[in-house]
C-alpha positions, 0 to 999 in steps of 0.5 A: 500500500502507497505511503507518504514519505515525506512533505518537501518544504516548499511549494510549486507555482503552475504558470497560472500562479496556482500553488502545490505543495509537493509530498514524497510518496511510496510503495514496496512492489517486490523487494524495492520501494518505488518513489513519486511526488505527488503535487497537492493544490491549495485549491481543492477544485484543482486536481491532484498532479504526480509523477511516474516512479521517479526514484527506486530505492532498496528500502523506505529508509533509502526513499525518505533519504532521497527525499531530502535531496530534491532541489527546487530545480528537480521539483519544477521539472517534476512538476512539468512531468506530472500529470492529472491523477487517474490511478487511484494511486495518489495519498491527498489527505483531508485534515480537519479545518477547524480551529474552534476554542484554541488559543494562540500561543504566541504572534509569529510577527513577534518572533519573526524578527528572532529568525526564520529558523526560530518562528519554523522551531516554535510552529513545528511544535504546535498542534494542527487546532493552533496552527489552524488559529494562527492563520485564522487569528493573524489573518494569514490566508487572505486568498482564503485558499483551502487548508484541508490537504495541508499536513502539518508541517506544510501548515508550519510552511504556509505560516512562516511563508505568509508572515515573512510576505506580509512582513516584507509588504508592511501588512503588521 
């Protein structure tokens, strides 16, 4: 059965300005790991893209290790190579989307000044309610583009990539 590996932390711009998160998927078939990506659109009308087999890999360990090595480079060629998904094989997940009753613990804004590595460290802690609230709280999702297939560390992604635009744009 296909798993996901991995989310790579970045996201894919299609020509018509549509943005993917990108996640490693796989499955053992015989005695080795096939590896593809699979290209997830914020907007959930869009259709999931992937990849044919692009890496095979003695073992899961060696496929979540391949992972780390992709480029954004790689990643648009990936993306041009992906087509509309037809297979079934493909893993988009649909995460809750409420934030009901959670407190924000902190205003990214504010750490923000202390480092990009910092404000990820102390979003990659948070729960999916709390990351959900901060977008919600600090108005960091003015598209209003579906969350619903973000993991986690996506969402820690889509949080620090919005603080730092709105931040450069002197939206706080």
């Amino acid at each position: 059965m296909a798993d996901v590996i991995a989310d790579v932390d970045t996201t894919v711009k299609a020509a018509d300005g549509s943005e993917y998160y990108v996640q490693v998927a796989a499955e053992q078939v015989g005695a080795v790991w096939e590896g593809w990506l699979e290209f997830v659109p914020l907007d959930d009308s869009l259709d999931v893209l992937l990849t044919r087999t692009e890496t095979t890999q003695p073992t899961r360990d060696d496929v979540v290790r391949w992972s780390t090595t992709l480029t954004p480079v790689f990643l648009q060629g990936a993306f041009k190579r992906a087509v509309r998904e037809t297979s079934g094989r493909h893993i988009a997940r649909n995460f809750a989307r409420v934030a009901q009753d959670v407190l924000v613990p902190f205003d990214p804004f504010a750490v923000l000044p202390l480092g990009k590595h910092e404000l990820r460290g102390r979003l990659a802690v948070l729960g999916r309610g709390e990351l959900l609230a901060m977008i919600e709280q600090y108005g960091l999702n003015p598209a209003g583009k579906s969350l619903a297939r973000l993991t986690n560390s996506q969402l820690v992604t889509f949080i620090a990539t919005a603080v730092e635009v709105q931040n450069l744009q002197h939206h706080r």
